[in-house]
Each structure stands twice: as structure tokens, then as C-alpha cells.
C-alpha positions in Angstrom: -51.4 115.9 15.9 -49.0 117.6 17.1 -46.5 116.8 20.1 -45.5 118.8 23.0 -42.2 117.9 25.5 -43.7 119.1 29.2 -40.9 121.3 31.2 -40.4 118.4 34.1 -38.5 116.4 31.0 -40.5 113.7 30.7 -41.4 112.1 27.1 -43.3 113.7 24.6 -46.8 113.5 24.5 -49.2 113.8 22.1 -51.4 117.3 22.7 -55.2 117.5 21.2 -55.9 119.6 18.3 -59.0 121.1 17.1 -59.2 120.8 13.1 -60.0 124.2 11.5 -63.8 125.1 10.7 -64.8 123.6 7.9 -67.3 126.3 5.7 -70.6 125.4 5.5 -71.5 123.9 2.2 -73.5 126.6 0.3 -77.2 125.1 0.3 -78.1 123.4 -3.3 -81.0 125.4 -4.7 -83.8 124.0 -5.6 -84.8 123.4 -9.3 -87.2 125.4 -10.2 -89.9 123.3 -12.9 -92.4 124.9 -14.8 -95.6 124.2 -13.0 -97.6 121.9 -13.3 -101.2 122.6 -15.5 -104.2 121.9 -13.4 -106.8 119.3 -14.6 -109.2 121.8 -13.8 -108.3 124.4 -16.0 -109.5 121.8 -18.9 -113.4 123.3 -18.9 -114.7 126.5 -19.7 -116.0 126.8 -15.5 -115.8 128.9 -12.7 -113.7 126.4 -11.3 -111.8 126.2 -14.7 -111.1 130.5 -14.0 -109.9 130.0 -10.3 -107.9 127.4 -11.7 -106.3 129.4 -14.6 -106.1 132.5 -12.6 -104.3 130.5 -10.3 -101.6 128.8 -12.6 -100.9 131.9 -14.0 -99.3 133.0 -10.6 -97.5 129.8 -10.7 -96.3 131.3 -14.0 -95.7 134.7 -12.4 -93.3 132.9 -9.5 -91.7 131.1 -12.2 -90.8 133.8 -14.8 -89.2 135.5 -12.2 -87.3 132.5 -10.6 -86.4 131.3 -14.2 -85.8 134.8 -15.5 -87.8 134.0 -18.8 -91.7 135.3 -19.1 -92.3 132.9 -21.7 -94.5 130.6 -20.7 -96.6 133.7 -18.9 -96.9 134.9 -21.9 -97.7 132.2 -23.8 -101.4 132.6 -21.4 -101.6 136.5 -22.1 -103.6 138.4 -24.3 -100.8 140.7 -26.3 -103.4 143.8 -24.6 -102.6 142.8 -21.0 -101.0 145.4 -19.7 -99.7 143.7 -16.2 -99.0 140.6 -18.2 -96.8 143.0 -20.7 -95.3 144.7 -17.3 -94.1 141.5 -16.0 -92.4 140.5 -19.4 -90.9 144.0 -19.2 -89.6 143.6 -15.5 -88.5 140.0 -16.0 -86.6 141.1 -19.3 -85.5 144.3 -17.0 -83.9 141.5 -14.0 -82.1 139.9 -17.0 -80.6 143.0 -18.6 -79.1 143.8 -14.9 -77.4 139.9 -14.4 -80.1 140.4 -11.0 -81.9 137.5 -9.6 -85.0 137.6 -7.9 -85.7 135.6 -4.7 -88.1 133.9 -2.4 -90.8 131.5 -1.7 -94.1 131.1 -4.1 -97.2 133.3 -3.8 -100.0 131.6 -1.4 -103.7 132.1 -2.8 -105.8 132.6 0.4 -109.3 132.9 -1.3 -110.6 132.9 -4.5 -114.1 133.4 -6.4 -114.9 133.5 -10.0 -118.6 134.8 -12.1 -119.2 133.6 -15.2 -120.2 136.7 -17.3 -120.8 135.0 -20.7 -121.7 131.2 -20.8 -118.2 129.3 -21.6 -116.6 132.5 -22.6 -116.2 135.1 -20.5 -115.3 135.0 -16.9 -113.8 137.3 -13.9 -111.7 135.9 -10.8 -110.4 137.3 -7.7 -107.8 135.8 -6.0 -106.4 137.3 -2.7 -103.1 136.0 -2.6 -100.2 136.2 0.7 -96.8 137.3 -0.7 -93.3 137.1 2.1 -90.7 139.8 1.4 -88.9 138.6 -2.0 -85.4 140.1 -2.8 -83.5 141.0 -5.5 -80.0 140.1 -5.7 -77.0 141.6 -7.8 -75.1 138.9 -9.3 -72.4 139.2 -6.1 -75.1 138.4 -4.1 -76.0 141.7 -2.4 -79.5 142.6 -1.9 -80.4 145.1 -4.7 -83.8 146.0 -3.3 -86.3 143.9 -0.9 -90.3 143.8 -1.0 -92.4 143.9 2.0 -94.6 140.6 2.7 -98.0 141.9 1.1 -102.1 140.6 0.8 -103.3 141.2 -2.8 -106.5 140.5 -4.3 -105.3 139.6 -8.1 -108.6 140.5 -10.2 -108.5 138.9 -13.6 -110.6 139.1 -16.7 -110.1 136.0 -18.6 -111.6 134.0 -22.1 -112.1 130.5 -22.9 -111.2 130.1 -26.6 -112.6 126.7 -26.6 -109.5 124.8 -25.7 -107.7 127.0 -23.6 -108.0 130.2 -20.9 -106.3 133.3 -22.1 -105.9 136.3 -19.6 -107.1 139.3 -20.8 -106.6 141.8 -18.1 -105.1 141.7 -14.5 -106.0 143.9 -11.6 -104.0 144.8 -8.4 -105.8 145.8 -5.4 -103.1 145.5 -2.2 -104.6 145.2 1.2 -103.7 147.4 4.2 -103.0 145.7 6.9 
């Protein structure tokens, strides 16, 4: 407070201040967990294949949040090449101290065929993607995506206790 004598002569008196902005907190993040594995994926279905298929891009978000492709891999057949390419962009993000943001994939639709009894399966998944970015480790945006519809088409195989992806196909929408 600070105080300020008036010209007539009269006693000091006390004069309002305004305290300096205070900043804005940065926001906390958010901690990003490995997802969680559906029930569904348990049986060899076409359920079990939507539900795989659709883990896996849980997987996808979280590689790329996490910066680590681990536990995408961990699902991949070594022979899947997008599987391989996201390992390769993820290890790519690291190598450049760049972060990649925004929210989570959103699966739209999705249908599965069962092409040999409790083996072999297909699904297709269209899937809603916002504008992610990539940020440089000041914080300025490297490069931005644009939102985007994508069917995901996967080839997948129960190996009796699990769902491996074998294969992954990109088919994006114009819209």
C-alpha cells in the first residue's frame, strides 16, 4: 500500500493498489497409463478382433505420448510393416528430444470376419483423429496434422492365448 499526501495539505491517505499479474500456473499434464487390456480380447472372436484391433490404437496413442513403442510391439508380428513404421517414428520423436501431442484416437465403427475358425481374423475400424502436434523440446510446434477419418484394416491371429497383429492397413477418408 502505498501512501499519497493530496495538494490541499491535508494528511496522508492511503491510495489503492493493484498487485501485479500473477502468471498462470502451467496446467499439470495428465499421466499418461498404459491402457487398460479389454476383457474381450480374452477369446479367439470377432468381438475378441474389434477388441484387439482396438487396444492396439490405445497402444498407438500411447507409444507416441510415452515416447516408447514397446508395448505396441510387444502385440506385432516382427513382419508388420506399419507396426515396424510406428517403432521407427516413435524411436525417430525420441532421437529429436520432440514430443508429440493431442487427445486419443476415437473408433467410430468397427466390423471384424472370422477367416479361419479361432485363428484368423480381419477388422476394420474407422477411427476420428483431431490435429495432433509435434513439439520441439522449447515448445514450438515442429509440424501439425490435420484432424482425419481413417478406416484402420487389420489382419490379426489368435495364437491360443493371445491376438498378434499381423498386418495394418491405412485407407484415409476424404471428407
Amino acid at each position: 500500500m502505498a501512501l499519497v499526501t493530496g495538494c490541499t495539505g491535508g494528511e496522508p491517505q492511503a491510495a489503492e493498489s493493484t498487485p501485479p499479474p500473477v502468471a498462470d500456473a502451467p496446467p499439470t499434464p495428465t499421466p499418461v497409463v498404459l491402457p487398460e487390456r479389454p476383457a474381450a480380447m480374452s477369446e479367439p472372436t470377432t468381438d475378441g478382433a474389434i477388441a484387439a484391433a482396438t487396444y492396439f490404437l490405445q497402444l498407438y496413442d500411447y507409444a507416441f505420448s510415452v515416447r516408447d513403442a514397446e508395448s505396441l510391439l510387444s502385440m506385432s508380428a516382427e513382419a508388420c510393416k506399419f507396426c515396424n513404421y510406428v517403432d521407427e517414428s516413435v524411436a525417430e520423436l525420441v532421437a529429436s528430444g520432440h514430443t508429440s501431442v493431442g487427445p486419443p484416437v476415437r473408433v467410430v465403427s468397427a466390423m471384424s470376419t472370422e477367416i479361419r475358425p479361432d485363428e484368423w481374423f480381419s477388422a476394420r475400424l474407422q477411427v476420428e483423429q483431431d490435429p495432433t502436434r509435434e513439439l520441439a523440446a522449447d515448445g514450438t510446434v515442429v509440424s501439425e496434422s490435420e484432424a482425419n477419418v481413417t478406416d484402420f484394416i487389420f489382419a490379426l491371429s489368435w495364437l491360443g492365448d493371445r491376438w498378434k497383429i499381423e498386418a495394418v492397413d491405412l485407407a484415409v477418408i476424404e471428407q
